[in-house]
Structure formats: structure tokens, C-alpha cells
C-alpha positions as CSV (number, residue, x, y, z in Angstrom):
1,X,-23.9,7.5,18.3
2,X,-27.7,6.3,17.4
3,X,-28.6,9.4,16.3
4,X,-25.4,9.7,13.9
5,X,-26.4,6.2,12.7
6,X,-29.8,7.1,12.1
7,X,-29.3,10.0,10.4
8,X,-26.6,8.7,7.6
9,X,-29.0,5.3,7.4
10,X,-31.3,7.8,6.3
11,X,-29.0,10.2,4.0
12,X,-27.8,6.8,2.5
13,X,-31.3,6.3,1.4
14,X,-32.5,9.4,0.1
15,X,-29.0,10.0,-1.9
16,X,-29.4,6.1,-3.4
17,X,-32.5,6.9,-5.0
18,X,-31.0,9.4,-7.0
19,X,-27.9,8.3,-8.0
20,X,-27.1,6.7,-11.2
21,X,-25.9,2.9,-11.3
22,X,-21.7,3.0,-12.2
23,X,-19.5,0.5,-12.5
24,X,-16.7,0.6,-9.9
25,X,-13.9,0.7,-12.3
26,X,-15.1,3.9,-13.6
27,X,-14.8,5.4,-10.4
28,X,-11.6,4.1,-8.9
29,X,-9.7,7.0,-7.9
30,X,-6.3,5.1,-7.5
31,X,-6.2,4.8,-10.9
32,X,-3.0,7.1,-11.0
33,X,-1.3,4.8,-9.6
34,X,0.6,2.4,-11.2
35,X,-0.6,-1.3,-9.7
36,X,1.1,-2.9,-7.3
37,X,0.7,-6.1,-9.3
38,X,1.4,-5.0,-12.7
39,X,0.9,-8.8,-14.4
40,X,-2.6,-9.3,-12.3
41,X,-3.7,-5.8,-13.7
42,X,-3.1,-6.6,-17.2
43,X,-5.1,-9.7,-17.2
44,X,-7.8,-7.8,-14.9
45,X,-7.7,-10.8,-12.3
46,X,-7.6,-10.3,-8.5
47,X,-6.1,-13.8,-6.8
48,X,-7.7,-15.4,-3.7
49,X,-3.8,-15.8,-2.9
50,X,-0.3,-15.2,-4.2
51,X,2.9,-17.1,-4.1
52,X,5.6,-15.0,-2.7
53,X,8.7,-16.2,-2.3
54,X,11.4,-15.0,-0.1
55,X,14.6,-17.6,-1.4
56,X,15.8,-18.6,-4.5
57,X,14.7,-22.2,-3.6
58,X,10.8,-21.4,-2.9
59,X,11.4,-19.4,-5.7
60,X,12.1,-22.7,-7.4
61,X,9.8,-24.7,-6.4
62,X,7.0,-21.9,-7.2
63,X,8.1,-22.2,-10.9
64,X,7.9,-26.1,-10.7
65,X,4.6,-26.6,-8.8
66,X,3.5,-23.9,-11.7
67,X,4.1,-26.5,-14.4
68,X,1.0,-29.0,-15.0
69,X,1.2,-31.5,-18.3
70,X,4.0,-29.4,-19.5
71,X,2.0,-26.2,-19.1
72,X,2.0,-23.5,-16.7
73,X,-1.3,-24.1,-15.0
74,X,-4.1,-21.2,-15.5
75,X,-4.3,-20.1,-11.7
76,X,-0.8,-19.3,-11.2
77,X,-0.3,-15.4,-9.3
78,X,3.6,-14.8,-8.6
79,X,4.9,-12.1,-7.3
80,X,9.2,-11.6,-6.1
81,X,11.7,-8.8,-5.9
82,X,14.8,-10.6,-7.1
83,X,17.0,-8.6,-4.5
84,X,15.4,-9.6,-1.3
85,X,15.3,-13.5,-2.1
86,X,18.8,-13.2,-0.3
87,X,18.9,-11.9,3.3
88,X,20.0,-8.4,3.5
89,X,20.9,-8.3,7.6
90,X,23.4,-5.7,7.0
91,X,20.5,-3.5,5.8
92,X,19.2,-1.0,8.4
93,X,15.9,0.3,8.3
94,X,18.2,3.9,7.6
95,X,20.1,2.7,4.6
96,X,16.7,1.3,2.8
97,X,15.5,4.7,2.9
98,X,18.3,6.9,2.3
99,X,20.0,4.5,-0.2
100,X,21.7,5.5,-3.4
101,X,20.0,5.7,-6.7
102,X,21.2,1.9,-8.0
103,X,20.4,0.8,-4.8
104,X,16.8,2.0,-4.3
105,X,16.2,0.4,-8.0
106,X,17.9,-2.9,-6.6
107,X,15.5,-2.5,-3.8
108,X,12.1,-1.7,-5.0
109,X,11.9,-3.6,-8.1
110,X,9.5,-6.4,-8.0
111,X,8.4,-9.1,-10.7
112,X,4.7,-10.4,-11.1
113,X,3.5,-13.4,-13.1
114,X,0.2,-14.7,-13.6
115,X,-1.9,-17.4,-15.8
116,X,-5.9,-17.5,-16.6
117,X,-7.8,-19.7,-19.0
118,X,-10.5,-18.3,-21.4
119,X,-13.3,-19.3,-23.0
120,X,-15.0,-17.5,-25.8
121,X,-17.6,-18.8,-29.0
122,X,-14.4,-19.3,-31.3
123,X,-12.1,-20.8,-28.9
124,X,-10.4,-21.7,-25.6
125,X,-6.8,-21.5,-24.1
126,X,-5.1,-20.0,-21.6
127,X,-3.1,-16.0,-21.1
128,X,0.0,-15.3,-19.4
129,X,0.6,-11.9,-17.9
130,X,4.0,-11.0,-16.8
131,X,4.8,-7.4,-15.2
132,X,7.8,-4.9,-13.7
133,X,7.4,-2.1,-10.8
134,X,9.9,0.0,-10.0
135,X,10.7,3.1,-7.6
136,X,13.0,6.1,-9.3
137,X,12.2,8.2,-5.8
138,X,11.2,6.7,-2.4
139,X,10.4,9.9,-0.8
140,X,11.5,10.3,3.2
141,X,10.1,9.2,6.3
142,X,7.0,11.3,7.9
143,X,7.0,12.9,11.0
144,X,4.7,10.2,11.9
145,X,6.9,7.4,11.2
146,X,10.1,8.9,13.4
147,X,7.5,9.9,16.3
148,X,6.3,5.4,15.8
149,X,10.0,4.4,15.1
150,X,11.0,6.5,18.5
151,X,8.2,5.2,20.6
152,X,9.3,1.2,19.4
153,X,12.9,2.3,20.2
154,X,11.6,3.3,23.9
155,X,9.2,-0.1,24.4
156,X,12.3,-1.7,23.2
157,X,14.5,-0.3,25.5
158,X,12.6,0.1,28.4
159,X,11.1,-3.3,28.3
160,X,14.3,-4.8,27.8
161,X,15.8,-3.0,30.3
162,X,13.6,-4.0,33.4
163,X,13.1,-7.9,32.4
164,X,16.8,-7.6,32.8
165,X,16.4,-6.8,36.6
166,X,13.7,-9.0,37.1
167,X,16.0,-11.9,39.0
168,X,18.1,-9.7,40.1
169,X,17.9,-10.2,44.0
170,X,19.7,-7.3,45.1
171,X,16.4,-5.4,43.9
172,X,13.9,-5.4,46.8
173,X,11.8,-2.4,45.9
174,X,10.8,0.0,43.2
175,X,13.2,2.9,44.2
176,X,16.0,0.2,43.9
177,X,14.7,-0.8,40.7
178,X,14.2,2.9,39.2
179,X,18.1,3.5,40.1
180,X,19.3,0.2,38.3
181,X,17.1,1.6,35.3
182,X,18.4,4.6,35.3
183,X,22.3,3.9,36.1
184,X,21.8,1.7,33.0
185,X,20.4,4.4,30.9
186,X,23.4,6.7,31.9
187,X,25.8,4.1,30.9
188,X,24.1,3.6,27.5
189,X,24.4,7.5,27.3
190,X,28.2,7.9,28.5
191,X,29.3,5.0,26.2
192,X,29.9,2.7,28.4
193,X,26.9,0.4,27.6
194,X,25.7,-0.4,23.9
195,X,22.9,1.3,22.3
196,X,20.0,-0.4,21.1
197,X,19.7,-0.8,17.2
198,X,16.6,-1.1,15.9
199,X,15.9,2.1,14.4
200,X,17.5,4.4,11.5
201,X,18.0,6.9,14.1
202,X,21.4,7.8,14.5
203,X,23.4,7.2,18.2
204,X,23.2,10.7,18.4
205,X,19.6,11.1,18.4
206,X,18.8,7.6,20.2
207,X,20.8,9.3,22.9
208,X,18.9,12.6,22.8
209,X,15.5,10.7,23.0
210,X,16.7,8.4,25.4
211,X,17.8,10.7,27.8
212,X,14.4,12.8,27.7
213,X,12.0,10.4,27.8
214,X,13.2,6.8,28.7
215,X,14.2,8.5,32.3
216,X,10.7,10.3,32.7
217,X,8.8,7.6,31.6
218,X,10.3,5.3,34.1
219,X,10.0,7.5,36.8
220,X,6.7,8.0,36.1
221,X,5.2,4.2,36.0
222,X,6.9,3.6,39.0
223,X,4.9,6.7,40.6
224,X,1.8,6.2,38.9
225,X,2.0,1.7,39.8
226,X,2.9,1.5,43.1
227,X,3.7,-2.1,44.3
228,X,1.4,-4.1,46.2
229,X,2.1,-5.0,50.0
230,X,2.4,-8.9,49.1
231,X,3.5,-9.0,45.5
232,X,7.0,-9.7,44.8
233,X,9.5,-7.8,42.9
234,X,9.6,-10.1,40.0
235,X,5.3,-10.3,39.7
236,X,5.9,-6.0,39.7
237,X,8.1,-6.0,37.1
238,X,6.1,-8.4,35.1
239,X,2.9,-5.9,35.8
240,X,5.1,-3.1,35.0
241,X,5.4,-4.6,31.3
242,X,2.6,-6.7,30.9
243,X,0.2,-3.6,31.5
244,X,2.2,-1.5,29.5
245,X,2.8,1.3,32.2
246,X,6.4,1.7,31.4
247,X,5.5,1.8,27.6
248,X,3.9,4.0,25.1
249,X,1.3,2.3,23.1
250,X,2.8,2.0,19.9
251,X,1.6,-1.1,17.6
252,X,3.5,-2.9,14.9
253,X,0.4,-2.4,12.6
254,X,0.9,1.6,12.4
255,X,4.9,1.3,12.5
256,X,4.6,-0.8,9.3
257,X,1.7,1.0,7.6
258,X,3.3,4.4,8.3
259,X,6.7,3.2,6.9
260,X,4.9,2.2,3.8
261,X,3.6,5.7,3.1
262,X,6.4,7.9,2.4
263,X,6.3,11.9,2.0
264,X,7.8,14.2,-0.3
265,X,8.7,13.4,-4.0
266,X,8.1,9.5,-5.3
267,X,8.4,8.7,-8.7
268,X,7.3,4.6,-9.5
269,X,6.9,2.7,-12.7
270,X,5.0,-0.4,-14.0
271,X,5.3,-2.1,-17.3
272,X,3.1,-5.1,-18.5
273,X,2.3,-7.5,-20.7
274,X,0.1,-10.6,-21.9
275,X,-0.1,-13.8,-23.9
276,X,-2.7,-15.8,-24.8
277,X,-2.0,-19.6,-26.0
278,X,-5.2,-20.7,-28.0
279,X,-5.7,-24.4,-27.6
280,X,-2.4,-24.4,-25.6
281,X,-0.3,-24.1,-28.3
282,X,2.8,-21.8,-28.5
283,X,2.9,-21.7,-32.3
284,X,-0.4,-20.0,-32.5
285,X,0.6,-17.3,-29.2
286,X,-0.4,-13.6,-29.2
287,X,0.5,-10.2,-28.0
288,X,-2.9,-8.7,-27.6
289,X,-2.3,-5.9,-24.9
290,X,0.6,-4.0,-23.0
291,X,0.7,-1.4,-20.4
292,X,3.1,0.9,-18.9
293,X,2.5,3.7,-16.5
294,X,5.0,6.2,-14.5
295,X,3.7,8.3,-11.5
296,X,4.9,11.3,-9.9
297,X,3.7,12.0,-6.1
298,X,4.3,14.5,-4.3
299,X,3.2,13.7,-0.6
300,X,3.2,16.9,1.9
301,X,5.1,16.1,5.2
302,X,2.1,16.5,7.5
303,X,0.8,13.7,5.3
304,X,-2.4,15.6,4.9
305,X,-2.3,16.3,0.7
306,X,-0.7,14.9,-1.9
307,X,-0.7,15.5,-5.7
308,X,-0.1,12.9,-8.2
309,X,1.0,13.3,-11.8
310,X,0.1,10.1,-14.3
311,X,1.2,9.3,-17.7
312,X,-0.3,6.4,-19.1
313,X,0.4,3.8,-22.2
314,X,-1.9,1.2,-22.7
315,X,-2.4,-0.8,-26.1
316,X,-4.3,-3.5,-27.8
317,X,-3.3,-5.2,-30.5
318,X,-5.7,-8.1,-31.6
319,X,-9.0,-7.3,-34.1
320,X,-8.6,-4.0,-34.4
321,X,-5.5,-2.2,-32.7
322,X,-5.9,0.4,-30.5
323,X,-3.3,2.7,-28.9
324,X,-4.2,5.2,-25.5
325,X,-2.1,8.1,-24.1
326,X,-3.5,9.2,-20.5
327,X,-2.2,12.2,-18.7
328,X,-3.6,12.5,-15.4
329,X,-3.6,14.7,-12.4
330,X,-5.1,14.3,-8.7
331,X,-5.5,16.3,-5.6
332,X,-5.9,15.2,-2.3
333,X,-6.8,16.3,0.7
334,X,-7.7,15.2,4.2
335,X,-8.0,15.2,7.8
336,X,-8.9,13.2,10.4
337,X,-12.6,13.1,9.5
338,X,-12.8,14.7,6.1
339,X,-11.5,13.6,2.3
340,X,-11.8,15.2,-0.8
341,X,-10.1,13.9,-4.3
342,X,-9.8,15.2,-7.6
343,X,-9.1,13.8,-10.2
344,X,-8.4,14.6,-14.0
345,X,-7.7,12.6,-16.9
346,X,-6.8,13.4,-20.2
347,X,-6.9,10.7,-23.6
348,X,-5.6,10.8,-26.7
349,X,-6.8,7.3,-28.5
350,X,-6.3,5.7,-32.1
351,X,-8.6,2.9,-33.0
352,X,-7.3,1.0,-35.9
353,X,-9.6,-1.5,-38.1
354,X,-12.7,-0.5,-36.9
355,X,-15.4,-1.4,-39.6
356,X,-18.0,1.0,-40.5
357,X,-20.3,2.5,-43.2
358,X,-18.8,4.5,-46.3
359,X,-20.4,7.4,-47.3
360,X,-23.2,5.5,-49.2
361,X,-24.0,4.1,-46.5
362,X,-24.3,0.9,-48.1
363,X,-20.8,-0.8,-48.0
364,X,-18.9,-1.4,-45.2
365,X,-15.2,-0.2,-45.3
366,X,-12.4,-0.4,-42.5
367,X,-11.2,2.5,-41.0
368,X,-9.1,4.3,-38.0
369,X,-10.7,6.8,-35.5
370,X,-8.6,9.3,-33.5
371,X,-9.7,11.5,-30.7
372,X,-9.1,13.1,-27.7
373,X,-11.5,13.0,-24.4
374,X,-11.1,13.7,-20.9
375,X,-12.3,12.3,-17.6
376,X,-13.1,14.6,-14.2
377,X,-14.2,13.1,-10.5
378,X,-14.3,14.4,-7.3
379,X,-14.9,12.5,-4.4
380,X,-15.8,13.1,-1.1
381,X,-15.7,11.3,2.3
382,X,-17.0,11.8,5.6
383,X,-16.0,9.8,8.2
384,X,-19.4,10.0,10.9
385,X,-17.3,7.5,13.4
386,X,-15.3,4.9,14.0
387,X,-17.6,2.5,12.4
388,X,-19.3,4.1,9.4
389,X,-17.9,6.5,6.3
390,X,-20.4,8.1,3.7
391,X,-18.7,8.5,0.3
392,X,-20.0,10.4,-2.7
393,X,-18.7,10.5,-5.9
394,X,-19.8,12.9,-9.3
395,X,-17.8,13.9,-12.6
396,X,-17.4,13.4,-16.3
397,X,-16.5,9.9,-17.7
398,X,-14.7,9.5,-21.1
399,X,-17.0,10.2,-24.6
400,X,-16.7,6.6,-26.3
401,X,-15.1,6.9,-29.6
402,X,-18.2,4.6,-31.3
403,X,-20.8,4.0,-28.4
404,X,-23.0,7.2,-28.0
405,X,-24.4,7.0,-24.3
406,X,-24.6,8.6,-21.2
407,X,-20.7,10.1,-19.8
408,X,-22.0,11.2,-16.4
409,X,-20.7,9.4,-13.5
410,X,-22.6,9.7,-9.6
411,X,-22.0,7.4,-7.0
412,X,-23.3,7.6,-3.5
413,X,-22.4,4.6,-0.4
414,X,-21.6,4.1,2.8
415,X,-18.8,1.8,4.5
416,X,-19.2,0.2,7.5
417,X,-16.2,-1.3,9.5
418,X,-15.7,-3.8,12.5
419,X,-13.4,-2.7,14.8
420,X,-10.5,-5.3,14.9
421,X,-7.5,-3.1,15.6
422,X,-5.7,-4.1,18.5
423,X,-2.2,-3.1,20.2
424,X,0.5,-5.6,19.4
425,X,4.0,-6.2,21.6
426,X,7.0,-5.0,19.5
């Protein structure tokens, strides 16, 4: 481990005097992405927090505690999905991912809102950014997911299960308890006892899983933990759960982060817009930008590439109005130690107003520049440990239709990360 430290302390160093100072937007790679926060994207704000409500009455009182002197207040960052501020029991974790077309647009369809003040030599007011995100395809649940999903279902089961038997006091040793256990299973498998719910798994499959691996695995802890001469049957069973031996180590963290990360085909899509309210006044509001992006993914079902397919609209429309067409495409690839990224991005842009020289050279005349450029990255990561990841990045930025300067984009660094991860009860 020292010597792994030492050497990419080192590596870090000697690649740092080389490479080229860049500025991190130039070089985000999730840029193919539409943002997850379309209205804090098009004022380029990142909020310290965000109200989200969850009921049409904090909903309510978000808008009102927004208000200030008859004005939205400049800090405001709002983000709701209009479906979910009603509960949704009925919905099983199944149905969200295989619903219907409507339904999946019902589902993922989210609203931002957000306020900022400005301040420039002319004059001062505040912007208002509003934005839509959208899934057309939600893609299907990796391998990894059902293989988390099962392993909650058996700590669900399992644990509930035994705390069941723990007053029981016709239970006075572990090969009583294993046979309650097990009788119980059998009954959950013959029909004669319900089957848990808590998955998308269908009673078919909770069965199949149940019957071989809940039975093993209680067979086993009770092998593997024998109880102690002078500990009662409740203080076993508590051990039995409390240390986890009848459960598989599955954490909340990765159940939820997994089922956030769908594979195969995904197909999102943002729109937003801005405001700006010079000396706070509505009479005097502006347009002066708009956005709208839609993303094609296709993630492979070992969750180890991916390819992403951008198309891009952004627009400006205040001074001199300018209109951009992006088409990008990425590949990605990884494993559990190495990353590699590539990206490609392709512009088509139309400046409008821009003031320059005539042909004299003596008068200056307005005028619109078109163009086309393109943008190429690659990006690689190594991950040396738990702890510490060296990233490199190189490519092409986009030629500047007016500013003649240096396109070439290098960046070199290295992460460093605390552990904190730590196994949660389901």
C-alpha cells in the first residue's frame, strides 16, 4: 500500500508539470447527459440545498416561503415530480419499471425552478430559470440489481422469520429453532403462509429463491454459530441477527444506487429556460437563453460499457443572438479497476450581430458568423486502491468562432477518498 501511494504521489507530480491548466467545464465528460436539474443548469448555479417537496401542501408552502416583498427571492432551488406529491402505495417496485409508456412519462417527469440576482456595470436584477426532464425509455433492471433485490428479500425474510420465534418457549435449542424456520418456509412455499412483498419478483421466483437459499442459509448459521452453554434462546437469536450470520450482507446504499442505474436502452429529455428581471421589474423581462437536450443510452447488461448518443440545442438571445446544434457520441468502458471514455462532439453554430471590421478595415459593420467545429476527449482512470484514483484527460476542444487561441485540452489528477461506506439493516 505505501509503495502504491508513493509511486502515484510521484506520477502525480511529474504528469502535473506538464500538463496544461483547463477549466473543468471543458472537460466534464457527463456532458451528454441531459442535467438532472435542468433550471440550475441553465443559470449555471449549483445550490448548497434544494427544496423538494413530496405533498401538494410543502409544495405550497415552498412557493410561498419563495415570495419576499412581492418577489420571488434570488436563492430559491425547487425541484418536484408532480406525480409523486401523492402517495403511490399501490406501486410496486415491478410496475415502476415495467410500466406502460404514459405511465413511465407520468413517473419520471420532474420540474426545477430556480432564482439568482446579478450584478453587472449597467445594471442589477434578478433571473429565473425554470426546467423539464423526462424519461421516453427507462431501460431494465441489471443483473446486479435482481442478485441485491434477492439478497434484501432473504434478510427480510429470514430476519423476520426467527424474531418471530424468539419468545416462543416451546424453542429450547437450535435444532428446534432451525425446524420452526424451516416448517415456516415450507408453508410460505405450499401456500399456506403468505409471501413476503417487497420485491418485483414474481411469487413464482420468490419461491424458487426462497426454497434454495433461505433453507441453506439457515442451516448453515446455525452450524457455523453454535450456542453458548449459558446464553438463552432469545440472546441466540438476537446474535443470530444482530451479527448478521443468518444474513447476506446486502446494504441499502448499493440496492438504491444499483436501482438508479438501469441497463439496456434509455432515452431522457431536458428543456430549459431563463429570465432576467432588470431592476425587478416585469415590464422590462428578457429571454436571453434556452436549452433542450435528448439522450440515447444504451447500457450493456454486465453494466460494464455503455454508449451514449446526444443531440443538443442551446440558444442565446440578448446582444448578439447565437444559436448551437451539438451532436455527440461517447464510449465507455470499465472494470473493476480500469475506465476509459470517449467522447465526441460535433457543433454547428450561428452568431448573429457580432460587430466587426469591413473590408477597409476602417468601419465597423455588424455581421453573422456560421461554422462548424468539433470537440474529442478521452479519459482514463486507474483506480490504485480503495483510497486513491489517478485520472488523465487529453483531446481537442472546440475552434472559437472569434477568439484565436490554443484548442488543446490535457488534464492530469488524482482523487483521494475516505472510506465511509458502511453496511446498513434493511
Amino acid at each position: 500500500m505505501i509503495g502504491k501511494c508513493a509511486w502515484a504521489t510521484w506520477l502525480f507530480l511529474l504528469l502535473a508539470c506538464f500538463a496544461k491548466g483547463q477549466s473543468e467545464d471543458s472537460l466534464n465528460l457527463n456532458q451528454l447527459r441531459p442535467p438532472s436539474s435542468p433550471a440550475f443548469n441553465i443559470l449555471g448555479i449549483e445550490p448548497e440545498s434544494v427544496m423538494r417537496p413530496s405533498t401538494p401542501n410543502a409544495l405550497g408552502s415552498a412557493l410561498v416561503s419563495s415570495i419576499q416583498d412581492g418577489f420571488l427571492r434570488p436563492d430559491i432551488a425547487l425541484e418536484f415530480a408532480p406525480y409523486w406529491l401523492k402517495s403511490r402505495p399501490n406501486i410496486s417496485f415491478k410496475d415502476y419499471i415495467a410500466s406502460t409508456f404514459k405511465q413511465r412519462l407520468k413517473q419520471t417527469t420532474a420540474i426545477s425552478i430556480a432564482t439568482s440576482s446579478f450584478n453587472d456595470e449597467n445594471e442589477s436584477g434578478s433571473r429565473l430559470g425554470w426546467g423539464v426532464r423526462t424519461q421516453w425509455l427507462s431501460g431494465t433492471t441489471s443483473s446486479r440489481t435482481v442478485e441485491l433485490t434477492k439478497a434484501t428479500l432473504l434478510e427480510t425474510t429470514l430476519g423476520t422469520l426467527v424474531g418471530e420465534y424468539k419468545r416462543d418457549t416451546s424453542i429450547h435449542t437450535p435444532a428446534q429453532l432451525e425446524t420452526k424456520v424451516l416448517a415456516r418456509i415450507d408453508a410460505m412455499l405450499d401456500g399456506t403462509a403468505d409471501l413476503p412483498q417487497l420485491t418485483g419478483l414474481s411469487p413464482k421466483e420468490i419461491k424458487s429463491f426462497l426454497r434454495e437459499k433461505a433453507k441453506k442459509q439457515v442451516q448453515m448459521a446455525i452450524l457455523q454459530n453454535p450456542k453458548k452453554e449459558d446464553e438463552s434462546m432469545k440472546n441466540y437469536i438476537n446474535r443470530l441477527r444482530s451479527e448478521n450470520a443468518l444474513l447476506p450482507k446486502a446494504t441499502a446504499k448499493s440496492l438504491s444506487k444499483s436501482i438508479k442505474e438501469p441497463v439496456g436502452w434509455l432515452l431522457q429529455s431536458a428543456i430549459a429556460s431563463s429570465m432576467t428581471f432588470p431592476s425587478e421589474r416585469f415590464q422590462f423581462s428578457e429571454i436571453p437563453n434556452a436549452s433542450a437536450w435528448t439522450t440515447l443510452t444504451y447500457r450493456s447488461y454486465n453494466e460494464k460499457s455503455a454508449i451514449n448518443l446526444m443531440v443538443r440545442y442551446t440558444g442565446s438571445f440578448v446582444d448578439s443572438v447565437s444559436n448551437n446544434l451539438d451532436i455527440g457520441l461517447s464510449l465507455v468502458r470499465h472494470s473493476s479497476n480500469f475506465s476509459f471514455a470517449l467522447e465526441g462532439l460535433y457543433r454547428a453554430y450561428r452568431v448573429e450581430g457580432v460587430e466587426a471590421l469591413d473590408e477597409t478595415l476602417t468601419q465597423m459593420t455588424t455581421t453573422t458568423i456560421e461554422g462548424e467545429t468539433y470537440r474529442v476527449t478521452m479519459n482514463v482512470a486507474y483506480k490504485l486502491s480503495d483510497l486513491i484514483t489517478l485520472n488523465a484527460t487529453v483531446g481537442k476542444d472546440y475552434d472559437h468562432p472569434i477568439v484565436v487561441g490554443r484548442n488543446v485540452l490535457t488534464l492530469f489528477g488524482m482523487n483521494f477518498n475516505l472510506p465511509t461506506s458502511q453496511v446498513t439493516r434493511l
